[in-house]
MIDOSE-1310 file (N, C-alpha, C; in nm, 2 decimals, decimal comma, always signed):
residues 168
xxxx	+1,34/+2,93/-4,39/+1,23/+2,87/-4,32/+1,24/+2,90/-4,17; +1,34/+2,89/-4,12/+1,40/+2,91/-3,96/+1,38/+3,07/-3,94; +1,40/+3,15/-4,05/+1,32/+3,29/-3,97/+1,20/+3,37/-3,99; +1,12/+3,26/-4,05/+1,01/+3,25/-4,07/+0,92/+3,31/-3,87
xxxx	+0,95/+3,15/-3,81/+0,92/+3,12/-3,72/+0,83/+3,00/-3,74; +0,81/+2,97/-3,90/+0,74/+2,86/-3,85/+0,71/+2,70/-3,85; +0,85/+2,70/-3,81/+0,96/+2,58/-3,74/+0,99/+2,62/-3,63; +0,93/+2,51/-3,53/+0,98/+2,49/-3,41/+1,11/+2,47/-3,39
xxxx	+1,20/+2,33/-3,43/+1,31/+2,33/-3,49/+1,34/+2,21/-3,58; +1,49/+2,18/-3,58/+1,54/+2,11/-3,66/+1,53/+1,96/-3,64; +1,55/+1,83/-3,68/+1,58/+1,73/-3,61/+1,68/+1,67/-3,80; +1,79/+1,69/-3,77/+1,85/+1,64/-3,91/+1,94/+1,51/-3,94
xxxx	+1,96/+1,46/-3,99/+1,98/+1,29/-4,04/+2,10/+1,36/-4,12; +2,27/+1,36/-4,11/+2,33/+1,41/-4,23/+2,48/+1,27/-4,21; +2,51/+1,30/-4,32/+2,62/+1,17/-4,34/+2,70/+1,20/-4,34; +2,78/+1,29/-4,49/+2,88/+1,31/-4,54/+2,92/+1,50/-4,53
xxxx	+2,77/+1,52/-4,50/+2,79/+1,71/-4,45/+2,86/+1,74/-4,33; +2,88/+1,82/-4,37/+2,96/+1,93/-4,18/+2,82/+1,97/-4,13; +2,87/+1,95/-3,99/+2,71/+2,01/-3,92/+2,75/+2,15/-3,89; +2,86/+2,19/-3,95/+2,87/+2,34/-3,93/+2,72/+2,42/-3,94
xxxx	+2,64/+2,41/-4,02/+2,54/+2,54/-4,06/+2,41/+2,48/-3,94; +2,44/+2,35/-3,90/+2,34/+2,33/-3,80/+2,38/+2,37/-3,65; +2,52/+2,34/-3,65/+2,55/+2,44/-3,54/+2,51/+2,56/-3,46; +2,56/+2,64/-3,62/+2,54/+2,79/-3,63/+2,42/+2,81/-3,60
xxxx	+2,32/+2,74/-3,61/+2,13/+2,77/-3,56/+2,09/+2,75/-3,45; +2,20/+2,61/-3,38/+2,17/+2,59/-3,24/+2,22/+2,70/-3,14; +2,34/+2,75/-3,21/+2,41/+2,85/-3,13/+2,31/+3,01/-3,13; +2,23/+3,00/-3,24/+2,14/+3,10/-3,27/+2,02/+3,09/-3,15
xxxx	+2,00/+2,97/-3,11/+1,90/+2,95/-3,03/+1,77/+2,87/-3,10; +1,85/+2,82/-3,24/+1,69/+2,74/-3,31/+1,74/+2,59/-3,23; +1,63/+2,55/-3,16/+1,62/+2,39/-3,14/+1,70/+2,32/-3,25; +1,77/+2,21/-3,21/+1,85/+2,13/-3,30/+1,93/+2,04/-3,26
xxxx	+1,86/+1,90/-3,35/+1,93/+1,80/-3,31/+1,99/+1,70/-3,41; +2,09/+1,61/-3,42/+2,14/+1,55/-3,52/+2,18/+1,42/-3,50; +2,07/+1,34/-3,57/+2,06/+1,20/-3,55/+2,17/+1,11/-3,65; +2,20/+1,03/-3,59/+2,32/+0,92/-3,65/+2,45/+1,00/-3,70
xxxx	+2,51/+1,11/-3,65/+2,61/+1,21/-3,72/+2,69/+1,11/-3,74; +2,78/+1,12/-3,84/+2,92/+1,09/-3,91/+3,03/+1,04/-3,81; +3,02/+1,12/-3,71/+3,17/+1,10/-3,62/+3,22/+1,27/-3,61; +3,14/+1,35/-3,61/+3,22/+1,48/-3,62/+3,22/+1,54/-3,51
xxxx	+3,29/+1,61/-3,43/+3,26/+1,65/-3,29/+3,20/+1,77/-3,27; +3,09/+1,74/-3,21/+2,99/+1,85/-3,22/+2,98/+1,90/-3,05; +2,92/+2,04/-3,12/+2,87/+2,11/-3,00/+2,71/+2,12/-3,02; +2,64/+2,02/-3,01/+2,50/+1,99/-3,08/+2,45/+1,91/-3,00
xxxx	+2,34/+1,87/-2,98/+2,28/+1,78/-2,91/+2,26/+1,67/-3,05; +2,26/+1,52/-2,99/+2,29/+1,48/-3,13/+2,25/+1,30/-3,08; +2,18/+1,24/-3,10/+2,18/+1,10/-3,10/+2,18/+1,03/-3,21; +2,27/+0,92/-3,15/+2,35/+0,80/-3,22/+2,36/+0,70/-3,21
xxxx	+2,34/+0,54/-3,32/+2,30/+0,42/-3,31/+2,46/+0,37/-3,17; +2,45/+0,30/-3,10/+2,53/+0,22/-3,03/+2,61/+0,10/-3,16; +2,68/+0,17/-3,20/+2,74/+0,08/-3,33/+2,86/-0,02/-3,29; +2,89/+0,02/-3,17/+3,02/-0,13/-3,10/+2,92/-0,20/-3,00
xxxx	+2,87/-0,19/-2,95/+2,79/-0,26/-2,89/+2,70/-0,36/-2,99; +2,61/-0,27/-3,05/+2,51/-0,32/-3,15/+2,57/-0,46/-3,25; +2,65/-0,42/-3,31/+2,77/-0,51/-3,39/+2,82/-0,64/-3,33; +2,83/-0,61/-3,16/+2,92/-0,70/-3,09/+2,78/-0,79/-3,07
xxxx	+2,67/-0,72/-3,02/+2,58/-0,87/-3,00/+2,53/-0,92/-3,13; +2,53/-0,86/-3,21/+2,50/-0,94/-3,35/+2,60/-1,02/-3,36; +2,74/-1,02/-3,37/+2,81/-1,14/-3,39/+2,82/-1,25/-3,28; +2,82/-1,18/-3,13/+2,78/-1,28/-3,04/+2,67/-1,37/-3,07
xxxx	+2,58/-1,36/-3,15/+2,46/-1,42/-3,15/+2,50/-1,55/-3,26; +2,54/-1,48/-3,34/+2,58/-1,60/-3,47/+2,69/-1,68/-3,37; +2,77/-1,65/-3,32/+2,86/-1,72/-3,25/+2,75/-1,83/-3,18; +2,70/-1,78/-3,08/+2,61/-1,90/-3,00/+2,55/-1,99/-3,07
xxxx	+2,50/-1,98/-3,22/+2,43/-2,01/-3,28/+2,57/-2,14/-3,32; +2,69/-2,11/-3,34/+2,81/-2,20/-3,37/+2,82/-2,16/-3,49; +2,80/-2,06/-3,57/+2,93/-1,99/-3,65/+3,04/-1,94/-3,63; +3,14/-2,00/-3,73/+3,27/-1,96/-3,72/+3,34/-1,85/-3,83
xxxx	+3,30/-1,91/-3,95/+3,37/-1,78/-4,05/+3,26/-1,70/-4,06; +3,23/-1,58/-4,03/+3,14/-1,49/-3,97/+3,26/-1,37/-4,09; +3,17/-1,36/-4,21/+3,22/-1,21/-4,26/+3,15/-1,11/-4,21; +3,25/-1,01/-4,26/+3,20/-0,86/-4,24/+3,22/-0,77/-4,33
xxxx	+3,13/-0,71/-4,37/+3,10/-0,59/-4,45/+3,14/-0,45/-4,43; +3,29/-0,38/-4,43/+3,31/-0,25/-4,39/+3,25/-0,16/-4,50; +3,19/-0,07/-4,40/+3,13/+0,04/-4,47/+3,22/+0,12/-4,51; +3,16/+0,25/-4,54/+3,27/+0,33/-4,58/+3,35/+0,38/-4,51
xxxx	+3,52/+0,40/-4,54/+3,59/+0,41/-4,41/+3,57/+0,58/-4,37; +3,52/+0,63/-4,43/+3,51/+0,78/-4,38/+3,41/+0,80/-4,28; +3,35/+0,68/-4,24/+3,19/+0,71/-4,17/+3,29/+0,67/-4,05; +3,21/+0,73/-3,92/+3,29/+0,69/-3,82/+3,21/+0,54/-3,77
xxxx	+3,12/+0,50/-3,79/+3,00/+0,38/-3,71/+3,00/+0,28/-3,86; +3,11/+0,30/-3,95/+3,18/+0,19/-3,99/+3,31/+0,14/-3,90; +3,37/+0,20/-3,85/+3,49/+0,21/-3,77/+3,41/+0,13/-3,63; +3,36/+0,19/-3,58/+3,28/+0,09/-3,51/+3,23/+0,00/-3,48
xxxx	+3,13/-0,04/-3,59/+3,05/-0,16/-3,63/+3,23/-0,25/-3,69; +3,33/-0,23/-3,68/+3,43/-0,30/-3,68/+3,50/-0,38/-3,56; +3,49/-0,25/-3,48/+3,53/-0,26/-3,34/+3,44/-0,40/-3,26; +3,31/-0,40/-3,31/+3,26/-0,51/-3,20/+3,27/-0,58/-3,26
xxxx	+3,27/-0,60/-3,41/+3,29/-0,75/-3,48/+3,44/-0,76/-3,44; +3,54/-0,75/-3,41/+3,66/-0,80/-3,37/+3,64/-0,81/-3,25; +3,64/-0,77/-3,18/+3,57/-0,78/-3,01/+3,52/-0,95/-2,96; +3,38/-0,91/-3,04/+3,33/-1,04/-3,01/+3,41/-1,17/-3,08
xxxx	+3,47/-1,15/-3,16/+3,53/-1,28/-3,26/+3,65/-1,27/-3,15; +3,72/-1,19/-3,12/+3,81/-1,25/-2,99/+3,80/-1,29/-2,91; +3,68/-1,24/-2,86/+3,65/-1,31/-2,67/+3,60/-1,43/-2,73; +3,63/-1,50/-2,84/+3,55/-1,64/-2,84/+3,63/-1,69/-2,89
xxxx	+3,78/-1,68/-2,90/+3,94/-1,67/-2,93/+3,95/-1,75/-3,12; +3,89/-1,67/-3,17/+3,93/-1,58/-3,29/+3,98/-1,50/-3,34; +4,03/-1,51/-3,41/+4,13/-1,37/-3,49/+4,01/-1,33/-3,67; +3,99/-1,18/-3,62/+3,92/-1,19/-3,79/+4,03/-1,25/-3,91
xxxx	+3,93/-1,32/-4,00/+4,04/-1,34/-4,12/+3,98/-1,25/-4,20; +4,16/-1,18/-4,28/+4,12/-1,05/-4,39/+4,02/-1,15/-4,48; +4,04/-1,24/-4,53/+3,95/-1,27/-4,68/+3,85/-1,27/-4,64; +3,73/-1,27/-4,53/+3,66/-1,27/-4,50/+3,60/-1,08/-4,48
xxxx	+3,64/-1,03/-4,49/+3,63/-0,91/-4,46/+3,63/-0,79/-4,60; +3,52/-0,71/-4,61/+3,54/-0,68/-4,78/+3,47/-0,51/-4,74; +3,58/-0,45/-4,81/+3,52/-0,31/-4,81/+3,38/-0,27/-4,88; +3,29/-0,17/-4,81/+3,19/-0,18/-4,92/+3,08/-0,04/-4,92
xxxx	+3,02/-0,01/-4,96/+2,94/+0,09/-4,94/+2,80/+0,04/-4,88; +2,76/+0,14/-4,85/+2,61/+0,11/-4,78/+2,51/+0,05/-4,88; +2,55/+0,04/-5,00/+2,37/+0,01/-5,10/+2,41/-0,13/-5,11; +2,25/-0,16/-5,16/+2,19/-0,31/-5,25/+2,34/-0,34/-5,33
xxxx	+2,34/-0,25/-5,39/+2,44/-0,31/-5,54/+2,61/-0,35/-5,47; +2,62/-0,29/-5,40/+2,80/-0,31/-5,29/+2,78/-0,40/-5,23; +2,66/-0,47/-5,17/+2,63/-0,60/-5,13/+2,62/-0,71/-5,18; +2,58/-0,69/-5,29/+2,55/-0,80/-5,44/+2,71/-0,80/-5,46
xxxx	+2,79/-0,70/-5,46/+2,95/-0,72/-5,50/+3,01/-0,80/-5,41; +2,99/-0,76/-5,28/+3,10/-0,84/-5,15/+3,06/-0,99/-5,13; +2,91/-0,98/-5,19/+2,84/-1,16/-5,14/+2,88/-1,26/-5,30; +2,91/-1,13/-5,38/+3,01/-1,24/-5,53/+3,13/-1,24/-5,47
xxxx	+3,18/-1,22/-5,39/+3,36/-1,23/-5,34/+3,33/-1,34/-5,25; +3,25/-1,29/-5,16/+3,25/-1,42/-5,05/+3,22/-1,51/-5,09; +3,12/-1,53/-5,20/+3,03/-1,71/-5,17/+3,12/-1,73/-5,33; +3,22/-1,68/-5,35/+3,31/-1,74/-5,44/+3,46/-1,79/-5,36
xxxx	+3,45/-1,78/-5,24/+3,61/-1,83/-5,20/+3,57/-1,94/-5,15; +3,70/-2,03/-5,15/+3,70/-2,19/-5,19/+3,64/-2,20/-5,04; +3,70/-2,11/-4,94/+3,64/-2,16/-4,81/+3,51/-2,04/-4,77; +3,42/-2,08/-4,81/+3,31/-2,00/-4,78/+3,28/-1,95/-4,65
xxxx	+3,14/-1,83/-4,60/+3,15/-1,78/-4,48/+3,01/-1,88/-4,49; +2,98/-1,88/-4,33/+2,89/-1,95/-4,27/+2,74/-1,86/-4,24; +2,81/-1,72/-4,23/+2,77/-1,56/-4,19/+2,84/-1,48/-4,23; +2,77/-1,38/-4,25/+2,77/-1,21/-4,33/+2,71/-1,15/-4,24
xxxx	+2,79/-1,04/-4,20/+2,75/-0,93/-4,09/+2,77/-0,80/-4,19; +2,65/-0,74/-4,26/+2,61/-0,64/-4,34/+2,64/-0,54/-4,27; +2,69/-0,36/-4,30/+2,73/-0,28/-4,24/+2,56/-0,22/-4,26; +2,49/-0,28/-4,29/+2,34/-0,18/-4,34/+2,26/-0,31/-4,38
xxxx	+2,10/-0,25/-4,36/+2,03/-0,35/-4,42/+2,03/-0,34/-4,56; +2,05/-0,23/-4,65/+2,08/-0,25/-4,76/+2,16/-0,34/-4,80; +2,26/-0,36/-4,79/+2,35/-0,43/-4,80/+2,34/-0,56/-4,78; +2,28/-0,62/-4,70/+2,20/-0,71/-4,65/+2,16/-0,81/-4,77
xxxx	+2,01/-0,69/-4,84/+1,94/-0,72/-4,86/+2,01/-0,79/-5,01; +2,13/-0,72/-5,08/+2,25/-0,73/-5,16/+2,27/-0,87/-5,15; +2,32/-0,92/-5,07/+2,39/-1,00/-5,03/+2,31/-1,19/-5,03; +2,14/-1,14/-4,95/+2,04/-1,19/-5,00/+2,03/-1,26/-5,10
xxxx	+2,02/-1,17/-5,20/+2,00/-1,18/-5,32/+2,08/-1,25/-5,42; +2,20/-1,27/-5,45/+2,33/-1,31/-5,47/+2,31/-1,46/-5,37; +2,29/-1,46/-5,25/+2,29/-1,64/-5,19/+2,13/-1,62/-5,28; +2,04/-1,63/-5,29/+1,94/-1,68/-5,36/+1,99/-1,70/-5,50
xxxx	+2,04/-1,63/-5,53/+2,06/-1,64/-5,74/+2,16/-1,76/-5,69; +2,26/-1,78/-5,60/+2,33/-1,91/-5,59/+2,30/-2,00/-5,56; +2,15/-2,01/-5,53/+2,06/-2,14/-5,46/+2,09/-2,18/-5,31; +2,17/-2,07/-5,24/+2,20/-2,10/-5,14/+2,09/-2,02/-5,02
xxxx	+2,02/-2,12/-4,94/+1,86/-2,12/-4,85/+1,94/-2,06/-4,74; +1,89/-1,95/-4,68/+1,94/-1,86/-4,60/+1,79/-1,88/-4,48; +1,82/-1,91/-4,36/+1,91/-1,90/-4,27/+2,02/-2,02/-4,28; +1,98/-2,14/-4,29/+1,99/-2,26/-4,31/+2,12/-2,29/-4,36
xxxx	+2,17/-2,24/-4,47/+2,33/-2,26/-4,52/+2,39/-2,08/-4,50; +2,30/-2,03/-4,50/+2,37/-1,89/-4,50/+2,30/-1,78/-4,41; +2,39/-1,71/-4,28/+2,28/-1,66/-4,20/+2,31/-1,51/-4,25; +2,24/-1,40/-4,26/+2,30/-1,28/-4,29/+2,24/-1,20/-4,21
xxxx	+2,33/-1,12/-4,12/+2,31/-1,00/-4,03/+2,31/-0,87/-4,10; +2,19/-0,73/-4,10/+2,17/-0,64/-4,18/+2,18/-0,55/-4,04; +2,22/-0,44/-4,07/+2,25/-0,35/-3,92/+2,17/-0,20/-3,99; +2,11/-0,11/-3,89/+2,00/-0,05/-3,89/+1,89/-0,05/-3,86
xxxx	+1,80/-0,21/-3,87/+1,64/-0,15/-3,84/+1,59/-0,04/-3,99; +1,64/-0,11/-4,15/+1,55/+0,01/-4,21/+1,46/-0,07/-4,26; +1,34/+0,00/-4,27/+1,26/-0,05/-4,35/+1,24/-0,11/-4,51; +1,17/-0,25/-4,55/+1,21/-0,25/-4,70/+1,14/-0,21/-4,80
């Protein structure tokens, strides 16, 4: 397609790939950019969600709101903006002199269904969360779903934070 000419250039979304072959194009001189990359150090022009920041006011917020057991949903640990979106949920739960608790905290993947798994862990421990800080709105939406099959009325008994902005 690229030596066609008829692509201007690239704008690519990639997760789990190496941006090695997108490199190789920019270094070619094809326009190219790489939106939300992985964590891999590029020689690329490349924009990326603000995932310690972003995280930290989402939990700030439940905080002001006066939640205390605030879980969190780690994404995968290979992504780097899981590692992140960790960083500000400890952040903010300390400057409000908290310590994360592990049982509160559940490894998980980004989909519906890894959501529906972590929100059967949480809303089964004898000391329930107040809040769910989702690594994705998928996950989110997971999680949702599971407090509804439990009869549990969300915002109201259950607040759940979805991270992304995706559409449903």
């Amino acid at each position: 397609i690229m030596t066609t000419r008829l692509t201007a250039g690239i704008v690519a979304v990639i997760h789990d790939q190496s941006p090695e072959p997108l490199e190789t194009l920019y270094q070619r001189g094809i326009p190219t950019v790489i939106i939300n990359h992985p964590g891999y150090a590029l020689n690329i022009p490349s924009v990326k969600a603000e995932n310690v920041v972003g995280t930290y006011e989402a939990i700030r917020h439940l905080l002001r709101l006066g939640h205390r057991r605030i879980a969190f949903l780690h994404g995968p640990s290979h992504f780097l903006c899981s590692h992140e979106r960790f960083e500000g949920y400890c952040k903010a739960l300390r400057e409000e002199g908290l310590e994360p608790d592990p049982t509160l905290i559940v490894s998980s993947e980004y989909t519906t269904d890894s959501g529906r798994e972590a929100a059967t862990i949480l809303l089964g421990l004898e000391q329930k969360p107040d809040a769910i800080f989702a690594g994705n709105d998928a996950a989110a939406w997971g999680i949702i779903a599971i407090a509804e099959a439990y009869g549990i009325r969300i915002p109201e008994e259950l607040a759940v934070v979805g991270f992304d902005d995706a559409p449903q």
